[in-house]
C-alpha positions as CSV (number, residue, x, y, z in Angstrom):
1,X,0.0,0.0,0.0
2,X,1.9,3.1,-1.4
3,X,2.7,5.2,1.7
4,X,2.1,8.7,0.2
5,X,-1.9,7.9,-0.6
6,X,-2.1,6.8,2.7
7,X,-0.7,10.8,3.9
8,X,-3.0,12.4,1.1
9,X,-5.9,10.1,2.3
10,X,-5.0,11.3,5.9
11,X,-4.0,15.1,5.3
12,X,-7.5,15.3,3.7
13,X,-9.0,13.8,6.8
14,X,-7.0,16.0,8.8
15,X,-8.6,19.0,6.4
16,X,-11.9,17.9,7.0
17,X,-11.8,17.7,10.6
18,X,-10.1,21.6,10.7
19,X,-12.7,22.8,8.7
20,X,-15.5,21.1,11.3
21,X,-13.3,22.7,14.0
22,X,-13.8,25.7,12.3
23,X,-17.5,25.3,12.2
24,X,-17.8,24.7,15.6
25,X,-15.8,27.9,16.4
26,X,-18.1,30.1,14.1
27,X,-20.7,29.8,17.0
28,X,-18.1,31.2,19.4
29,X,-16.9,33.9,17.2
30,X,-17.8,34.6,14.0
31,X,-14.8,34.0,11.4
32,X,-16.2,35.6,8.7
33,X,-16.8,33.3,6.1
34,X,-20.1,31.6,5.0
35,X,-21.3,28.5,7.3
36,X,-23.4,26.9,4.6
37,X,-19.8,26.9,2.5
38,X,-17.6,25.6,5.0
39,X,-20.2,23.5,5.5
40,X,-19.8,21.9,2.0
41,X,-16.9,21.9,1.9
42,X,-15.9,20.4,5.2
43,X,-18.5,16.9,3.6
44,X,-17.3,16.9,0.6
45,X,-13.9,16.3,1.8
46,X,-14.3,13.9,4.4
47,X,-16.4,11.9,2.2
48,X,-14.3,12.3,-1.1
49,X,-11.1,13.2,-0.1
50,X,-10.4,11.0,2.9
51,X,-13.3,8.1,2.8
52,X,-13.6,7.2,-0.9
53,X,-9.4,7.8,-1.7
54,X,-8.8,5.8,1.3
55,X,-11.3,2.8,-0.4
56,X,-9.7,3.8,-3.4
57,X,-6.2,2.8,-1.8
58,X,-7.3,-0.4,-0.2
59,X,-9.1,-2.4,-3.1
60,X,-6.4,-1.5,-5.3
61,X,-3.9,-3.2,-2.8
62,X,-5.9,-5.9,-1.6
63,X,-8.0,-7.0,-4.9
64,X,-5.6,-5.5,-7.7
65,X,-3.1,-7.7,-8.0
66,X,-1.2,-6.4,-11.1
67,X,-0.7,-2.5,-10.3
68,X,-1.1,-0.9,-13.2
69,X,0.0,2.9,-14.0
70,X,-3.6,4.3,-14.7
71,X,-4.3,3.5,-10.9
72,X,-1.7,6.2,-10.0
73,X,-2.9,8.4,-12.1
74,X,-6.4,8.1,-11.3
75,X,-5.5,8.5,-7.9
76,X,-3.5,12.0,-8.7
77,X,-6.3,13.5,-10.8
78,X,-9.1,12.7,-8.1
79,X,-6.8,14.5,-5.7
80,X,-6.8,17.1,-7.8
81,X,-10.6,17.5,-7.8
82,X,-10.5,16.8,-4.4
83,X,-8.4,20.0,-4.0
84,X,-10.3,21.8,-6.5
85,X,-13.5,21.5,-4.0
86,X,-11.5,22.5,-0.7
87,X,-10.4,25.7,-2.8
88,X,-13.5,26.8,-4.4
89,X,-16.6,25.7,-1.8
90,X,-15.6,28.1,1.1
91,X,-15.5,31.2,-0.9
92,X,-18.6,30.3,-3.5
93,X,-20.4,27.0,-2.3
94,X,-22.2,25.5,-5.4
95,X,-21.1,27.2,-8.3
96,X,-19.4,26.9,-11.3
97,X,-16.0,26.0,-10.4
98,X,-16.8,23.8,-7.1
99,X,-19.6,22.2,-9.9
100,X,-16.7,21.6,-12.7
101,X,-14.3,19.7,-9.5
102,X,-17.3,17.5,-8.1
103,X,-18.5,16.7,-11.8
104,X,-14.5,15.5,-12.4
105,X,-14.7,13.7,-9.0
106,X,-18.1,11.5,-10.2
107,X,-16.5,10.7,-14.1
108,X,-13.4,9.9,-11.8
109,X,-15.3,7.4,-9.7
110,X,-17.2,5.9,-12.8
111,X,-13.6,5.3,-14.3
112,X,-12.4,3.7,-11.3
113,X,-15.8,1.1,-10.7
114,X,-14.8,0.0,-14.4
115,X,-11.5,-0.5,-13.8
116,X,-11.9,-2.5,-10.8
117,X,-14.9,-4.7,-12.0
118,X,-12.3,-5.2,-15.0
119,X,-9.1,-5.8,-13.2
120,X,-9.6,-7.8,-9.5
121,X,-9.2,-10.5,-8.6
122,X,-10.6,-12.9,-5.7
123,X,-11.7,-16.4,-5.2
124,X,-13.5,-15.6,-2.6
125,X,-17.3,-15.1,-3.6
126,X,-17.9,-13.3,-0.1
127,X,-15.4,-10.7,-1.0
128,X,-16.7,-10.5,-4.6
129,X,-19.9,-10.0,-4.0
130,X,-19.9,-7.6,-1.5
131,X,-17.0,-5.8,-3.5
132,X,-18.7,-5.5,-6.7
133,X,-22.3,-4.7,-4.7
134,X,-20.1,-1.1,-2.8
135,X,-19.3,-0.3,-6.1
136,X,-22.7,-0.6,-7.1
137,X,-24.1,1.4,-4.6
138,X,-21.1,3.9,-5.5
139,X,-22.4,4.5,-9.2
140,X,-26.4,4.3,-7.7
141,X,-25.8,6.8,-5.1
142,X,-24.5,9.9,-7.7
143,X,-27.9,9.5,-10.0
144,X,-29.2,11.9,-7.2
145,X,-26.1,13.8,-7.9
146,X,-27.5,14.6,-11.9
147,X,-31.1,15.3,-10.7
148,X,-30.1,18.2,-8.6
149,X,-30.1,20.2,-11.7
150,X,-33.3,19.4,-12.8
151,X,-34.8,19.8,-9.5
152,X,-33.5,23.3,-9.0
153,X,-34.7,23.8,-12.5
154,X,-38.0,22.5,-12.3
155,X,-38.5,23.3,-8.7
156,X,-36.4,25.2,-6.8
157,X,-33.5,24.5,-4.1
158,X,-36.3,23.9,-1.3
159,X,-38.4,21.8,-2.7
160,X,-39.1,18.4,-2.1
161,X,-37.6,16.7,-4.9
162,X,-34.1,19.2,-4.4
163,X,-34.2,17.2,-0.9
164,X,-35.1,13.9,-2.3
165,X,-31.9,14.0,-4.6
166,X,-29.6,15.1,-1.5
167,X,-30.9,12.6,0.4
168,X,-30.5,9.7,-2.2
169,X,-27.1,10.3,-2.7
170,X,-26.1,10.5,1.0
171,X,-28.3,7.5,2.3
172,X,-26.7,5.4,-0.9
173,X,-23.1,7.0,0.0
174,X,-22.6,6.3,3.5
175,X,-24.9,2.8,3.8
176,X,-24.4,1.6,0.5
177,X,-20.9,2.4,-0.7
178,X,-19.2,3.2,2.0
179,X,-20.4,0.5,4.7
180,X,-20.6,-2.0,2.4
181,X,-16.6,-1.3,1.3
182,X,-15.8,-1.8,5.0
183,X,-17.5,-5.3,5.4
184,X,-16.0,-6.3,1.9
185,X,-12.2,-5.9,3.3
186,X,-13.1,-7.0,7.2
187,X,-15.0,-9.9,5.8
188,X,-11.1,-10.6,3.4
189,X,-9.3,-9.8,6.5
190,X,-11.6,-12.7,8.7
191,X,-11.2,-15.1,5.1
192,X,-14.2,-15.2,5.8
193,X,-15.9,-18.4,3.3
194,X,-19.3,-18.7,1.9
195,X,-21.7,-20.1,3.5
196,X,-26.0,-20.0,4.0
197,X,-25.1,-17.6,6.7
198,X,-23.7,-15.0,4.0
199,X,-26.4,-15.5,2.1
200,X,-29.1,-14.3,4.3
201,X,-26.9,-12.1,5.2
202,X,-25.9,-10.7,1.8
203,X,-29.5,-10.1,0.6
204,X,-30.7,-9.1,3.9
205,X,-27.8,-5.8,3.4
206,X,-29.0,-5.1,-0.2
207,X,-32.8,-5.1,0.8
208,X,-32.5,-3.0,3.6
209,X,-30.7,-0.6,2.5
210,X,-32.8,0.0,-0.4
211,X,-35.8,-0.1,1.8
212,X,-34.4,2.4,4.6
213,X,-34.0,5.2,2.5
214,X,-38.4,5.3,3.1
215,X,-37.2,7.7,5.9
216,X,-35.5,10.6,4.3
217,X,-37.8,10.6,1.5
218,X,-41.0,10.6,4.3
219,X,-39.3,13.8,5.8
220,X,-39.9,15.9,2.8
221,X,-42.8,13.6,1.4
222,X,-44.7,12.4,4.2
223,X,-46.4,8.9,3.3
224,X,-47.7,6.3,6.0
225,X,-47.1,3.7,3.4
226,X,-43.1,5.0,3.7
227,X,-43.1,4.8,7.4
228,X,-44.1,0.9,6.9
229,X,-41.2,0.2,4.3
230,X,-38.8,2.4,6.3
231,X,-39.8,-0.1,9.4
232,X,-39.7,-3.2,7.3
233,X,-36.3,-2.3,6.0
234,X,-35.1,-1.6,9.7
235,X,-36.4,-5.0,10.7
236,X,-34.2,-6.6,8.1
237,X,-31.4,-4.7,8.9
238,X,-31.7,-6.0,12.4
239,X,-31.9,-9.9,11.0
240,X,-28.8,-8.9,9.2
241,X,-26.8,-7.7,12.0
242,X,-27.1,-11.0,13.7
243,X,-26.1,-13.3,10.7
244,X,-22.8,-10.7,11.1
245,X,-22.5,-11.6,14.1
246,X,-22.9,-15.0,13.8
247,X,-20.3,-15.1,10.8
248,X,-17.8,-13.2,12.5
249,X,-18.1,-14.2,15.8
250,X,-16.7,-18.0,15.7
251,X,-13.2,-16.3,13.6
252,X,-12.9,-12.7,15.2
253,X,-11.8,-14.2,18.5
254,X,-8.7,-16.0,17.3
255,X,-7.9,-13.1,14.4
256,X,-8.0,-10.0,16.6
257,X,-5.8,-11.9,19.4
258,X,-2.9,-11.7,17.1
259,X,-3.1,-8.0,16.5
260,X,-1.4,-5.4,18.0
261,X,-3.4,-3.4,20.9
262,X,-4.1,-0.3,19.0
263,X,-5.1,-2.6,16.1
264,X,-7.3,-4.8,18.5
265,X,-9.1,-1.7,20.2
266,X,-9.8,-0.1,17.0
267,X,-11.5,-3.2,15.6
268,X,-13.3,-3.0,18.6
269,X,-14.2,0.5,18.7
270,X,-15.8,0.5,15.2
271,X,-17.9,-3.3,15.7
272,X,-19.2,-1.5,18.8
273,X,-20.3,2.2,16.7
274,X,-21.3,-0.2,13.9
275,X,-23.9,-2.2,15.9
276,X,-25.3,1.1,18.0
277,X,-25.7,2.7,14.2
278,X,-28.2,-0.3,13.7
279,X,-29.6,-0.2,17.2
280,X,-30.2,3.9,16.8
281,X,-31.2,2.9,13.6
282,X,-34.1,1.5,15.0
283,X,-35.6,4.1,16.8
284,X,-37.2,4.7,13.5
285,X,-39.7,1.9,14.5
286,X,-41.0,4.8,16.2
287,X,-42.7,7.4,13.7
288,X,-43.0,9.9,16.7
289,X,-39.2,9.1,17.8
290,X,-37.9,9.2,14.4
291,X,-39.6,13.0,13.8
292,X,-38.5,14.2,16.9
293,X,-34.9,13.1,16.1
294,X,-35.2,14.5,12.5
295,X,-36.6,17.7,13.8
296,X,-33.5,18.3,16.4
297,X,-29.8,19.0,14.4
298,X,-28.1,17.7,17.0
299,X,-29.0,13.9,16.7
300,X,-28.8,14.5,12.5
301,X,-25.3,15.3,13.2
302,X,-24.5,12.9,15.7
303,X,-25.8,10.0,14.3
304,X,-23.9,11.2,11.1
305,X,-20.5,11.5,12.3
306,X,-21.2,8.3,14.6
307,X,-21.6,6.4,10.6
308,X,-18.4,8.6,9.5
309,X,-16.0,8.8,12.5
310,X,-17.3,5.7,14.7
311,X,-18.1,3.1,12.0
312,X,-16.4,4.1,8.9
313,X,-13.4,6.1,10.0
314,X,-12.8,3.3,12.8
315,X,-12.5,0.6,10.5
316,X,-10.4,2.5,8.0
317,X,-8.1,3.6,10.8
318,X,-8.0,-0.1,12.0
319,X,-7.2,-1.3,8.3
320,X,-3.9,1.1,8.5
321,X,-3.0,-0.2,11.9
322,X,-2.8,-3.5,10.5
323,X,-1.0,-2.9,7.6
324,X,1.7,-0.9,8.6
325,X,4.0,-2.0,10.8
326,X,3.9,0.9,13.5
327,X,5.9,0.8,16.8
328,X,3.7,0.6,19.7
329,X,4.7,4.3,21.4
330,X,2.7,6.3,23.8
331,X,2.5,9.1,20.4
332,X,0.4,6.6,19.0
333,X,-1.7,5.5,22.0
334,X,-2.3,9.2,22.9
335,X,-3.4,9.6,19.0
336,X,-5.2,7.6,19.2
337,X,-7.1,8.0,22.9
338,X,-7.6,11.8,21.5
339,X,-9.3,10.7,18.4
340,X,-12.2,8.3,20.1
341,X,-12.3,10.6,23.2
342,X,-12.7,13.9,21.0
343,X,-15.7,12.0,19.5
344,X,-17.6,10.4,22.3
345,X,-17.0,13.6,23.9
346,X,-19.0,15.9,20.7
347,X,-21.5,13.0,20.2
348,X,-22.4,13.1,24.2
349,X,-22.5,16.7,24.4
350,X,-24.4,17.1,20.9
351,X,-26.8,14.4,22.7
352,X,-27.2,15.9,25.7
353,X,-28.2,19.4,24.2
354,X,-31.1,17.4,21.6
355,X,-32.6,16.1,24.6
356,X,-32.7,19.8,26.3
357,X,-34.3,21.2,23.3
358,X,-36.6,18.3,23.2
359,X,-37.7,19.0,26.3
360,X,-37.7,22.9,25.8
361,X,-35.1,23.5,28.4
362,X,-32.1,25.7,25.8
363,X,-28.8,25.8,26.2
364,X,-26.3,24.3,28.1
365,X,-24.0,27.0,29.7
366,X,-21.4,27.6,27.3
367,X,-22.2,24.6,24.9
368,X,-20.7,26.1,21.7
369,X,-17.8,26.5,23.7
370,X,-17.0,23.2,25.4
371,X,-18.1,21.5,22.0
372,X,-15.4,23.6,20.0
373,X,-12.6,22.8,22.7
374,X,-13.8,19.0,22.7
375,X,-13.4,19.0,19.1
376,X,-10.2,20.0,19.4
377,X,-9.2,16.2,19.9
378,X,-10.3,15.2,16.8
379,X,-8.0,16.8,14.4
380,X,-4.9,16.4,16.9
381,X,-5.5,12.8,17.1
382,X,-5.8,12.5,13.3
383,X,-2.3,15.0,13.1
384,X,-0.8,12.6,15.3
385,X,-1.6,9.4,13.4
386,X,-0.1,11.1,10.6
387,X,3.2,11.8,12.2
388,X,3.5,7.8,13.7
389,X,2.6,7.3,9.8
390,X,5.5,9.1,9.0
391,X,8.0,7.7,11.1
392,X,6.5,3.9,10.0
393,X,9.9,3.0,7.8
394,X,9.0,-0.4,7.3
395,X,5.6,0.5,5.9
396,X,4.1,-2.2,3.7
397,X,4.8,-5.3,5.0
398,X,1.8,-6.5,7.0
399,X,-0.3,-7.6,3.7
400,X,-2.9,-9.9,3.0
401,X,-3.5,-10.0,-0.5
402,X,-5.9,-11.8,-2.6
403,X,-7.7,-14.1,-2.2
């Protein structure tokens, strides 16, 4: 795994989180820049520049096997539009020049789901399938990407259908594409084999994610019949998370005993975000639970960057423990207590406060303020991973390539 996309996958992490550290600090004390921007741009980066490069990097390593030059180069001029968005969405949000990066970023994407459908290489179906169904989702998910056009065209930014589109692309993003990519390179890591289990489980995933996106679209288009898909889809996702527990339970034992701590605790970190996702998932069940969460930012936000920084960012994190070959040092453990305690820390606070409004009661004293300086851990334990990354000399040899 080339070491330098690893530090561009990272240093656009580390962006990302400075840019939400700026957010937070804009209720302190206004910096003088538009929030909605920032705002943009801060997602599109985490999402682009750090999630989908870092996937990038890892099924090019692990289901490549003959590296060829166009993945490098693909890699560079994705970076490039990566860049293009951190440069042009603070100072003009959606317009043209942020438009022309993100429209390079999607034919970039399109380019690289050919080539790996094309070029991998696995005998494992489990891997396969779940490798070929993220990629999938990838290509699914940016159809609501091209109707935002027509829907500003035809209807205006706040309409319904403007929503619709956001929400399509985000739900199919972050359940479909992203978590899906996680499970396919756990699921390689475990050797995981095929089996009835995977089955269920397999088609269980697929269904329920298609079905769950019933809940955004309700929001801006209310329908009783959505509420009953939406609830149908969580129940499935609930039968899938225990056939994922029964698959990995009986191997994950035995695999994680031979990992390093910091390897071991991330694992651990990210199963555990991963099944209270599903379980707060579930609330949804609940028509009157699920509006009052919708209708409160703070649990939007927190339940998002539990999926991003808990789920997501944890495995990925976990992925590059294992693979490189970095010295145990009490950098890294601080790193690394700085990153998980800077988020329980902003999803308890951001919590907290929801339930307040809910219940009419305002502000914690000083909120904006202790969630800014919580925050604060975030990008410092992502700046320090980066720095053990760069000390790592012996950086590629902890492998495990196809199949």
């Amino acid at each position: 795994m080339p070491k330098k996309y690893v530090l561009i996958c990272l240093l656009n992490f580390f962006i990302a989180a400075v840019l939400g550290l700026v957010l937070r600090y804009y209720f302190v004390q206004s910096v003088g820049l538009n929030y909605r921007f920032l705002t943009h741009a801060h997602s599109h980066i985490a999402m682009l520049g750090w999630v989908y490069l870092m996937l990038f990097t890892l099924f090019v390593h692990y289901f490549v096997p003959e590296k060829r030059p166009i993945y490098n180069r693909l890699f560079w001029v994705t970076q490039v539009a990566v860049f293009g968005m951190l440069f042009s969405f603070p100072f003009q949000g959606y317009a043209v020049v942020s438009i022309t990066f993100s429209t390079l970023h999607i034919f970039c994407s399109y380019y690289f789901a050919y080539l790996i459908f094309k070029y991998h290489k696995t005998e494992s179906v489990v891997t396969s399938y779940l490798l070929k169904t993220s990629l999938v989702f990838m290509l699914v998910s940016t159809i609501g990407v091209w109707c935002l056009g027509p829907a500003v065209s035809m209807a205006g930014q706040a309409s319904a259908f403007y929503q619709i589109a956001i929400q399509f692309f985000l739900h199919f993003q972050f359940n479909g594409w992203f978590l899906i990519a996680v499970i396919a390179v756990l699921f390689h890591l475990l050797k995981l084999e095929d089996s009835k289990n995977f089955r269920l489980f397999f088609k269980l995933l697929i269904v329920s994610t298609v079905l769950t996106f019933a809940l955004p679209v309700n929001w801006y288009a209310p329908h009783v019949l959505l509420i009953w898909i939406n609830g149908f889809g969580v129940l499935l996702q609930l039968a899938a998370l225990f056939y994922f527990y029964n698959m990995v339970k009986p191997v994950f034992g035995v695999w994680v005993k031979n990992q390093q701590n910091s390897t071991k605790f991330m694992y651990v970190f990210a199963l555990i975000c991963f099944v209270l996702k599903i379980v707060l998932q579930s609330v949804s069940l609940f028509p009157e639970l699920a509006n009052t969460a919708y209708q409160h930012r703070n649990f939007v936000i927190g339940f998002i960057h539990l999926t991003m920084l808990g789920v997501i960012s944890g495995f990925l994190f976990a992925f590059l423990l294992q693979n490189y070959s970095i010295k145990q040092t009490k950098l890294l453990t601080f790193g690394i207590a700085s990153f998980i305690l800077g988020f329980i820390l902003t999803e308890v606070i951001l919590a907290i406060q929801g339930v307040l409004f809910y219940f009419g009661e305002g502000l914690l004293p000083n909120y904006y303020l202790i969630l800014f300086v919580f925050s604060i851990l975030l990008p410092l334990g992502i700046g320090i991973f980066i720095i053990n990354i760069l000390k790592t000399k012996n950086y590629d040899t902890k492998t495990n390539k196809t199949p």
